[in-house]
Structure formats: C-alpha cells, structure tokens
PASEBA-1860 file (N, C-alpha, C; in nm, 3 decimals):
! residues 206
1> XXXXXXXX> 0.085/-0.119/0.000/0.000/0.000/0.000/0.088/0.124/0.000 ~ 0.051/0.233/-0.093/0.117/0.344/-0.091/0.118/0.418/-0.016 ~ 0.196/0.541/0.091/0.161/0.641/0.140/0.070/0.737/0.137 ~ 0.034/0.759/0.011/-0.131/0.838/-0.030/-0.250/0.742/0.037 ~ -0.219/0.588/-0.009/-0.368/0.529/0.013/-0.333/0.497/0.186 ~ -0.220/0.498/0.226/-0.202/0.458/0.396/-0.258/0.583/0.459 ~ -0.254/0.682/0.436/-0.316/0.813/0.459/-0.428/0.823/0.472 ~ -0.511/0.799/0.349/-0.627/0.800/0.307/-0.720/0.650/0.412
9> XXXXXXXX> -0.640/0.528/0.470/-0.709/0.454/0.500/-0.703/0.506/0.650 ~ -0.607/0.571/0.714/-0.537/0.606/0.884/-0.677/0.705/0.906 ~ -0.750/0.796/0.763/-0.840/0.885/0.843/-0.947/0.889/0.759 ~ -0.960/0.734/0.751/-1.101/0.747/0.673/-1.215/0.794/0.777 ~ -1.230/0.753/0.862/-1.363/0.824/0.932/-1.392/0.946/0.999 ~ -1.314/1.014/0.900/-1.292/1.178/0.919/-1.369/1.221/0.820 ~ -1.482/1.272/0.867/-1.563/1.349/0.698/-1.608/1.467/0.751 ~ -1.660/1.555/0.648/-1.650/1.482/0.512/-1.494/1.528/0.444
17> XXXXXXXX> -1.473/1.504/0.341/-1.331/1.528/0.223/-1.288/1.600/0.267 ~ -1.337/1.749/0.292/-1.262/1.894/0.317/-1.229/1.851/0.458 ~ -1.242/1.798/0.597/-1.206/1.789/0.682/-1.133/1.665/0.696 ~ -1.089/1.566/0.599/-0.985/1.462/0.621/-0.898/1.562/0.572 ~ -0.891/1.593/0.408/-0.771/1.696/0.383/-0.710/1.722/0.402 ~ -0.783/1.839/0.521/-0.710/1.904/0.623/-0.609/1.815/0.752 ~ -0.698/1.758/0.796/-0.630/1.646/0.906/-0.488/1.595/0.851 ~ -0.489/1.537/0.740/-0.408/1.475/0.643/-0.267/1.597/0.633
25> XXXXXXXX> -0.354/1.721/0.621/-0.242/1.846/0.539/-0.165/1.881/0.744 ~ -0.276/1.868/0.799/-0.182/1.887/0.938/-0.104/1.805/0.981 ~ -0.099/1.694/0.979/-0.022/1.569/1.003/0.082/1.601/0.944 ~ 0.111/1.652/0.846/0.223/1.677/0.766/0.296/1.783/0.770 ~ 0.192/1.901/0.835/0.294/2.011/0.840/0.342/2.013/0.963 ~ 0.271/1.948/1.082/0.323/1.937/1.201/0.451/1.849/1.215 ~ 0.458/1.765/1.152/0.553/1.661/1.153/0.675/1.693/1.098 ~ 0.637/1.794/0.998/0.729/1.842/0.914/0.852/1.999/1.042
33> XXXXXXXX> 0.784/2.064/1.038/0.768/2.227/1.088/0.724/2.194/1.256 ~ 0.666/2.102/1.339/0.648/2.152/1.450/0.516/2.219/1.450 ~ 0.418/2.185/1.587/0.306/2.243/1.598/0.303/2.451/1.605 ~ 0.447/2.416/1.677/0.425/2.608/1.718/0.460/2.649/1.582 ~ 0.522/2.582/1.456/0.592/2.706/1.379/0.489/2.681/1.270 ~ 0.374/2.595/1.310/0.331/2.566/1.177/0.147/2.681/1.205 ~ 0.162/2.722/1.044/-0.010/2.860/1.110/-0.094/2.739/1.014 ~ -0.202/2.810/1.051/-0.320/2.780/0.958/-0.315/2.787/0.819
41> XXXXXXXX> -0.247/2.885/0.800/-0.257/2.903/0.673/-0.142/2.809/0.583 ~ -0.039/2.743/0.639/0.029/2.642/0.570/-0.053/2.523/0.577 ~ -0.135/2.483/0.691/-0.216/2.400/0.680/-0.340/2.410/0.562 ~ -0.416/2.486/0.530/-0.492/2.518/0.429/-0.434/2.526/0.289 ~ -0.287/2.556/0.280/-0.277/2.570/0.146/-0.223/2.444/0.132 ~ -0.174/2.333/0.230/-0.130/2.212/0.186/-0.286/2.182/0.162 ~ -0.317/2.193/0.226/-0.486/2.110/0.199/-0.563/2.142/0.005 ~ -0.455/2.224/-0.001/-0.537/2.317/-0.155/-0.660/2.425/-0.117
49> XXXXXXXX> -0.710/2.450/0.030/-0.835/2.560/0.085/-0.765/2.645/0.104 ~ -0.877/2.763/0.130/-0.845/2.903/0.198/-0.814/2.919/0.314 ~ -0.733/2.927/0.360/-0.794/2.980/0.595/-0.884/2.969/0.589 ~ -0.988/3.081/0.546/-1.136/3.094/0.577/-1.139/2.967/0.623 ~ -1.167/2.890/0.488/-1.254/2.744/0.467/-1.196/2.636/0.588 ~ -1.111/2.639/0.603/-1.031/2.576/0.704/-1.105/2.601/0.862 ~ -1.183/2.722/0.912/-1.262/2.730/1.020/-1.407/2.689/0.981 ~ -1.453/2.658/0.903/-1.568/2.587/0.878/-1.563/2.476/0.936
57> XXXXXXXX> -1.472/2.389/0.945/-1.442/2.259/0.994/-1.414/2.224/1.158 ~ -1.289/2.317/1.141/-1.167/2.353/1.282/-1.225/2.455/1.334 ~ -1.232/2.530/1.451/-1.238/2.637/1.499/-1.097/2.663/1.517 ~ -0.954/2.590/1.559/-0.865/2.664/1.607/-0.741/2.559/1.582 ~ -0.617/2.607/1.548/-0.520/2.497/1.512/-0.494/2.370/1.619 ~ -0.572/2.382/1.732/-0.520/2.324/1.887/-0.659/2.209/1.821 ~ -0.756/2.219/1.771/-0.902/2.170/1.771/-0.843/2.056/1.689 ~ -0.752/2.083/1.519/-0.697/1.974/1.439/-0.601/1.888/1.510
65> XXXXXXXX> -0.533/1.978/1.630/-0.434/1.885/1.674/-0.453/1.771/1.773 ~ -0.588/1.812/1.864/-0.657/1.765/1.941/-0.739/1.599/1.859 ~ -0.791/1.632/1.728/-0.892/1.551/1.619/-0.775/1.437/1.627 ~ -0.667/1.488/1.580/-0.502/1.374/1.501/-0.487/1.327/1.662 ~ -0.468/1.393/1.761/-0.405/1.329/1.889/-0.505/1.202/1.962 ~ -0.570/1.254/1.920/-0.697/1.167/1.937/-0.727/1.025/1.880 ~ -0.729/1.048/1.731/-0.793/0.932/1.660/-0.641/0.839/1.707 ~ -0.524/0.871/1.687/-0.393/0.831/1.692/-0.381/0.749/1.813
73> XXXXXXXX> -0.393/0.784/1.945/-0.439/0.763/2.080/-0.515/0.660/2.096 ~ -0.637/0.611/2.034/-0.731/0.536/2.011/-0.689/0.414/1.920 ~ -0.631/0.445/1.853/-0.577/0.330/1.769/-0.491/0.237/1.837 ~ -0.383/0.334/1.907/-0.254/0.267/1.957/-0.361/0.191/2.083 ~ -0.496/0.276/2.198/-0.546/0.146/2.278/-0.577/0.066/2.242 ~ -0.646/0.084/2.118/-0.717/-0.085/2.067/-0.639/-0.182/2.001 ~ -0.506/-0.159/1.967/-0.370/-0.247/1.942/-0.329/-0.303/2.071 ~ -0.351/-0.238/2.179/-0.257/-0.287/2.293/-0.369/-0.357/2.362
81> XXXXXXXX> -0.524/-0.308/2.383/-0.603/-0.412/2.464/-0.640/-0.534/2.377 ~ -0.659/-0.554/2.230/-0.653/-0.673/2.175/-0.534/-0.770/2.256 ~ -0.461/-0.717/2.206/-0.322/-0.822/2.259/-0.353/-0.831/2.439 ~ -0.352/-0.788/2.522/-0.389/-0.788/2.587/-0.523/-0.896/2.677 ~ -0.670/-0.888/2.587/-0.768/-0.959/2.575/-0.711/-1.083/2.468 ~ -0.596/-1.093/2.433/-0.608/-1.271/2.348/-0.600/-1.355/2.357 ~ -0.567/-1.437/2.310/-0.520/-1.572/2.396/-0.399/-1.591/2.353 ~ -0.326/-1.703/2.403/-0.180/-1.755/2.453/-0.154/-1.767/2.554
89> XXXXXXXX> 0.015/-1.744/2.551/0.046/-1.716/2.745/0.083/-1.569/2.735 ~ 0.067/-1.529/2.876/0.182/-1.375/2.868/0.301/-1.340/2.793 ~ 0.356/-1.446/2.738/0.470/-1.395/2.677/0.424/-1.423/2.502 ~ 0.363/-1.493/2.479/0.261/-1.459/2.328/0.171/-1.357/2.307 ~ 0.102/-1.265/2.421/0.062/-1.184/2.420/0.099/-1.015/2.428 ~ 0.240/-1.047/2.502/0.330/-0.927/2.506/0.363/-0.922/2.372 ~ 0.452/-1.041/2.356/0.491/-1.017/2.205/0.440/-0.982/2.100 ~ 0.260/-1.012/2.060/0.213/-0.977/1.998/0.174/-0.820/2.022
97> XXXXXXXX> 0.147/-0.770/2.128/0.151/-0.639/2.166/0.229/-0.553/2.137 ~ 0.390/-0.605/2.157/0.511/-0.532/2.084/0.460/-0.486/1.949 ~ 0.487/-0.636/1.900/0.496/-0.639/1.717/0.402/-0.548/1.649 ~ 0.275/-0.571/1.722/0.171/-0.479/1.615/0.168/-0.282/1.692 ~ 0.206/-0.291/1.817/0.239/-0.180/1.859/0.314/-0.106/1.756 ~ 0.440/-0.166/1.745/0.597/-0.124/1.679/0.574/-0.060/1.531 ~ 0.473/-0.182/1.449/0.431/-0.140/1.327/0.311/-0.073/1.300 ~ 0.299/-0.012/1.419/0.197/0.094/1.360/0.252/0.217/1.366
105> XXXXXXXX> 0.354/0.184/1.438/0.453/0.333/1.460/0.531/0.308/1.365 ~ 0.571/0.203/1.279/0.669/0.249/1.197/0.546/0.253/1.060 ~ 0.479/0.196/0.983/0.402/0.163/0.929/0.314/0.378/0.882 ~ 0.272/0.440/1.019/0.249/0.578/1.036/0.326/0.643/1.139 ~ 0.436/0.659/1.033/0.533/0.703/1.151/0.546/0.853/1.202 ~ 0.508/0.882/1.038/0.488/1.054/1.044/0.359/1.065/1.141 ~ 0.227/1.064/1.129/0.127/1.033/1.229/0.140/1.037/1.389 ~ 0.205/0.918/1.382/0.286/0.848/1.516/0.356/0.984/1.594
113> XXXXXXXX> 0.474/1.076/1.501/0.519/1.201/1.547/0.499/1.280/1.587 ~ 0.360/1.289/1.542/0.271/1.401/1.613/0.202/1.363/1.722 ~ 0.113/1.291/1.684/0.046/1.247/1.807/0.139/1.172/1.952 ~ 0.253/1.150/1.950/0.365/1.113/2.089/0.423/1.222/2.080 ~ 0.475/1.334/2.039/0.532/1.410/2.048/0.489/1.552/2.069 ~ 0.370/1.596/2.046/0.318/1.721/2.076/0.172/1.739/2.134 ~ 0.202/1.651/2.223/0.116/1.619/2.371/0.079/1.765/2.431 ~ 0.206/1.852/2.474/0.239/1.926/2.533/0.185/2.051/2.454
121> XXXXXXXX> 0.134/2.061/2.317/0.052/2.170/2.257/-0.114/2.205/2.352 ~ -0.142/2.071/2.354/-0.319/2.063/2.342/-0.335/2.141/2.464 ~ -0.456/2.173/2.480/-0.508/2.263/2.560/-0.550/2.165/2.710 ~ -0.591/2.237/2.782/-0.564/2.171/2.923/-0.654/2.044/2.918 ~ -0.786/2.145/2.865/-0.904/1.951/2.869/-0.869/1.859/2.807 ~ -0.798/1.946/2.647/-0.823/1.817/2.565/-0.656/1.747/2.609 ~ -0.560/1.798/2.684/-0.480/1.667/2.724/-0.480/1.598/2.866 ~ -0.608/1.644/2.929/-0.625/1.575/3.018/-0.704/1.441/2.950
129> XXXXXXXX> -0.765/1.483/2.854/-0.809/1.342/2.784/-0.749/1.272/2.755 ~ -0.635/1.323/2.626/-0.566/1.209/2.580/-0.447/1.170/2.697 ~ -0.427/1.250/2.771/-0.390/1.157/2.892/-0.390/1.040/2.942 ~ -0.535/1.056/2.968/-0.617/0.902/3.046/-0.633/0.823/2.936 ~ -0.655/0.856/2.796/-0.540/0.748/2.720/-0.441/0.642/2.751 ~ -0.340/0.751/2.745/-0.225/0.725/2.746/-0.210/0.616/2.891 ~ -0.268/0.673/2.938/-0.242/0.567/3.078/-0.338/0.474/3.050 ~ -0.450/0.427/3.009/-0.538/0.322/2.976/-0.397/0.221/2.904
137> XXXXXXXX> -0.348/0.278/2.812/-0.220/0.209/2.722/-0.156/0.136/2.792 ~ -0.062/0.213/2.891/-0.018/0.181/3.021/-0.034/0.057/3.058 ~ -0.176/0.093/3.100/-0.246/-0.035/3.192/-0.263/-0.153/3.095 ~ -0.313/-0.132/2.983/-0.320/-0.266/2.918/-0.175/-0.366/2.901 ~ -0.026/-0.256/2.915/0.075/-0.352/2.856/0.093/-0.400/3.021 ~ 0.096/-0.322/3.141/0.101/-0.341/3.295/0.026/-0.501/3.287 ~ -0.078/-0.472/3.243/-0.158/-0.612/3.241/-0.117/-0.746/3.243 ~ -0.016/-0.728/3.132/0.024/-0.837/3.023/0.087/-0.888/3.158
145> XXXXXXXX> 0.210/-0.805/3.180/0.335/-0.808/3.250/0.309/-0.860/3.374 ~ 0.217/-0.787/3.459/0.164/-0.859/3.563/0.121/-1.012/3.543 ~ 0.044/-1.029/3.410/-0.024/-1.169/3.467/0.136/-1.270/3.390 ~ 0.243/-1.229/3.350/0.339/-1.296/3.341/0.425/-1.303/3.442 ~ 0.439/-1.220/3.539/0.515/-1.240/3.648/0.458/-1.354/3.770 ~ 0.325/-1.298/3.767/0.188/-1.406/3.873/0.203/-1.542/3.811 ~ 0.229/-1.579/3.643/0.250/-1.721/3.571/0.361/-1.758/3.677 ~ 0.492/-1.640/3.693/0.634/-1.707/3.674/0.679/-1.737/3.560
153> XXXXXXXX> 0.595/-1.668/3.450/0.683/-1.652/3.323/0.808/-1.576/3.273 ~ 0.731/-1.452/3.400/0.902/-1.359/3.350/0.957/-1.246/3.490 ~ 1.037/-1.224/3.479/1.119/-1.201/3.603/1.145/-1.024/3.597 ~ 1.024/-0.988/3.656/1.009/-0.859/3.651/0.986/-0.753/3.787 ~ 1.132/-0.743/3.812/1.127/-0.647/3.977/1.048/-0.542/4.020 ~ 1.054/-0.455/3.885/0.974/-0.338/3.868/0.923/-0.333/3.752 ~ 0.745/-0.376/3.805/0.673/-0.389/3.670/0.645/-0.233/3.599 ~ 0.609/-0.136/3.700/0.551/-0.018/3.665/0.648/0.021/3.536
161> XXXXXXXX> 0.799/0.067/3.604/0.934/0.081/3.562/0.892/0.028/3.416 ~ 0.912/-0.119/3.388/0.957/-0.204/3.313/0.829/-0.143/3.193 ~ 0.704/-0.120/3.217/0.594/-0.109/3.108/0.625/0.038/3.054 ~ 0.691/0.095/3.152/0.767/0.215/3.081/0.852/0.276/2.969 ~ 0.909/0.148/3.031/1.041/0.103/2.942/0.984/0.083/2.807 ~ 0.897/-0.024/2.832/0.857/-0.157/2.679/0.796/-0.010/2.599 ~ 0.685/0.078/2.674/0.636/0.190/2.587/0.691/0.255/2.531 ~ 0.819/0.309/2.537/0.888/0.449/2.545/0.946/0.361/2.452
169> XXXXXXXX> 1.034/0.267/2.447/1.071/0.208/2.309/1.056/0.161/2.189 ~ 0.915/0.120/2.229/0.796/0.120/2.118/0.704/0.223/2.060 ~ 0.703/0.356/2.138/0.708/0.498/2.051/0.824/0.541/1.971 ~ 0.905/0.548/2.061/1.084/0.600/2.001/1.074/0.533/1.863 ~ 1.021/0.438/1.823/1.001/0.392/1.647/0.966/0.510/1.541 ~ 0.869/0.568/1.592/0.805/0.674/1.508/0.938/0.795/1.458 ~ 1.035/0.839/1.603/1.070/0.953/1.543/1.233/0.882/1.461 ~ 1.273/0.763/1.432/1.344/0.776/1.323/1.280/0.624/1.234
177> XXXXXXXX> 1.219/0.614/1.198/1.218/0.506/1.111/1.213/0.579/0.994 ~ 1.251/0.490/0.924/1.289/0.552/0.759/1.221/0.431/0.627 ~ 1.084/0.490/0.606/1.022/0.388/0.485/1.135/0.355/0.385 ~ 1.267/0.406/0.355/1.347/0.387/0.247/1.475/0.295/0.309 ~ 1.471/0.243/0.454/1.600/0.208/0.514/1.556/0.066/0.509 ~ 1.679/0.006/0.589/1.705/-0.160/0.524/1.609/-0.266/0.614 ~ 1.495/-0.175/0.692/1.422/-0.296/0.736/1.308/-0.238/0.746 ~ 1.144/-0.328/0.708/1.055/-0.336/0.708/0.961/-0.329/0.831
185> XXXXXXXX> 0.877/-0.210/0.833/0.754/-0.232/0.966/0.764/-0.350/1.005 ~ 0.737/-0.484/0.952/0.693/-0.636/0.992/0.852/-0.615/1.093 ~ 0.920/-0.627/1.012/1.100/-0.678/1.057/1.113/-0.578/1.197 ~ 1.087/-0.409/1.235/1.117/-0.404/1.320/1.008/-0.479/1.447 ~ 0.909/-0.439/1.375/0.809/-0.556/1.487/0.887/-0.676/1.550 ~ 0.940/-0.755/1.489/0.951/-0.915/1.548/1.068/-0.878/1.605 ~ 1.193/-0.762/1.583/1.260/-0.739/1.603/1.271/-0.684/1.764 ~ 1.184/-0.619/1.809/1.128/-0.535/1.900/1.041/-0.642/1.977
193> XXXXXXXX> 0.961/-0.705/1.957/0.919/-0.869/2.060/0.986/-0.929/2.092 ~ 1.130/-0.948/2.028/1.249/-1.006/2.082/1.338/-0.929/2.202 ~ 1.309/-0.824/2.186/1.409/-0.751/2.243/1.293/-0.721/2.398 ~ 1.193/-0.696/2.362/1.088/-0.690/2.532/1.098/-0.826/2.581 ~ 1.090/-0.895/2.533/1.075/-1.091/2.582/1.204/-1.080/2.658 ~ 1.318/-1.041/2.613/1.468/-1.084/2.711/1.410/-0.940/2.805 ~ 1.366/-0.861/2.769/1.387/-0.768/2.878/1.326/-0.810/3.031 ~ 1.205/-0.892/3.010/1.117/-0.926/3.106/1.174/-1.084/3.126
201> XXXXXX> 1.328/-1.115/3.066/1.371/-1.279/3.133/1.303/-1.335/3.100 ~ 1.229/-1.361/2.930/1.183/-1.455/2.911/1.185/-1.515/2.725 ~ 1.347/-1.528/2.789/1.416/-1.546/2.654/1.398/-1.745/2.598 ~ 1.357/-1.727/2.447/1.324/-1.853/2.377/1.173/-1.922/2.443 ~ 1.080/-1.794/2.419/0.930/-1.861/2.434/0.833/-1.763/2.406 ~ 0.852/-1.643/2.280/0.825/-1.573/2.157/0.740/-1.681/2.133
END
C-alpha cells in the first residue's frame, strides 16, 4: 500500500473530504515544521483551501491537533487491549503487543510524530483526555506483565518501571524510522518482541 492510500485509509472516518484533507495536510505540516511554527494558513494551502474554509471545519489549530491526537491515541489502545484480551500465554501476548504496537509506529510514523510528540501543545481539557489514554495504554501492557510475572513466566522487579520502558521504546520507532531504510515495519516488529521478551527474562518462548 502506498503512502497516499495509507493516509487515506489512517483517516477514513474523518468526513467529510474537506475535513480529512485538512487532518491529512496537518499531520504533515506538524511533523514536518512543529506544531508552534506551523499557522493555519500552511495547513490550508497544503490542503489546496483558503484559511477561511479551514474554520468551517476547525475552529482553532489546537481543535486539528486535538482531532489527530486523538484518533492516533485510540488506535494505539485498541492495538494494545486486543493483545492484551487474546489468547496464549503472557509472553505470546506481550509479544504480539510489541509487534503490532511497533508497526503501527513504523508503518504511520509521520502520524505516530505528532500524536507522541506534541502532547504538550493541546489545551488543558483536551490533554487531560488524551492523557487518560495514554495511561489506559499503560495499563493494558502493565496487564500483560503482571499476569506474566503471577504465571512465573518472566522475572520482573519493577513492573511499573519495566511497562515504561517496553512503551517508550515502542514509541521511540516513530521519530526515526525511515520507509526507504534496510528494514521493514513487519522486521522491526519481530525485532522489537524479541528484544521486550529478554527484557522481562523470558528469553526462547516468543
């Protein structure tokens, strides 16, 4: 799948046209330029609209960033509570949690950039929301980890610590992966389940 149609599928339930566009044209200039350096009006003319037309949709550049932080946020919970809710053991379920975590950050990585990285724009409500997100996330990989330590599957001193860890390394994907470099979304996935499995001592049972 191409970058146009990976785009086009990341915000399909953004309507109508003139307000994916836009979403689409912000994702890009933020990612590109940074939320503070980027105005409305680079957002609208990537979009091909006016400003004007651009508040028909948005009321305010914080409102698009809030829409992207959002849908982005939501995606990454329902990747992590699947795995989470599946079956296997804890350490088939982490792993699968990694892998499809990893490649959605590398897979929308530009996406991924914005929404982990300019948290610190949104306005007070809307990041107290995606907050409790973010910690729902948390809790689902805490989950995993816990019910692998309670198995005696894996040898984890500090779980809190440790789900920290597994997160923060499995975002850190987004801000350098390179669609043109020598390994594939899939490849860092399995690559990255390998590397949480020894972290949690529970090496050769991937």
């Amino acid at each position: 799948m191409g970058a146009e149609a990976k785009r086009a599928e990341e915000w399909a339930d953004v309507t109508p046209d003139a307000a994916r566009r836009l979403v689409t044209a912000a994702v890009q200039a933020f990612a590109e330029r940074g939320y503070h350096a980027t105005t409305t009006r680079d957002i609208a003319g990537r979009a091909g609209m006016s400003p004007a037309a651009l508040y028909i949709h948005y009321k305010t550049k914080e409102e698009l960033l809030y829409r992207i932080s959002g849908v982005g946020h939501r995606l990454a919970l329902d990747i992590l509570r699947r795995a989470r809710e599946g079956k296997g053991s804890p350490a088939e379920r982490l792993a699968e949690a990694v892998r499809t975590f990893v490649r959605w950050h590398a897979e929308h990585h530009t996406t991924a950039r914005v929404v982990q990285y300019e948290l610190g724009a949104l306005g007070e409500e809307h990041h107290k929301e995606i907050v409790g997100l973010r910690r729902a996330s948390d809790a689902a990989v805490r989950a995993i980890i816990e019910d692998g330590v309670a198995a005696g599957d894996f040898d984890v001193p500090d779980v809190r610590g440790t789900t920290l860890a597994v997160l923060s390394l499995c975002i850190d994907v987004a801000r350098w992966f390179n669609a043109d470099g020598k390994r594939t979304p899939d490849e860092v996935g399995e690559l990255y389940a390998g590397l949480v499995l020894r972290m949690v001592g529970c090496v050769g049972q991937e």
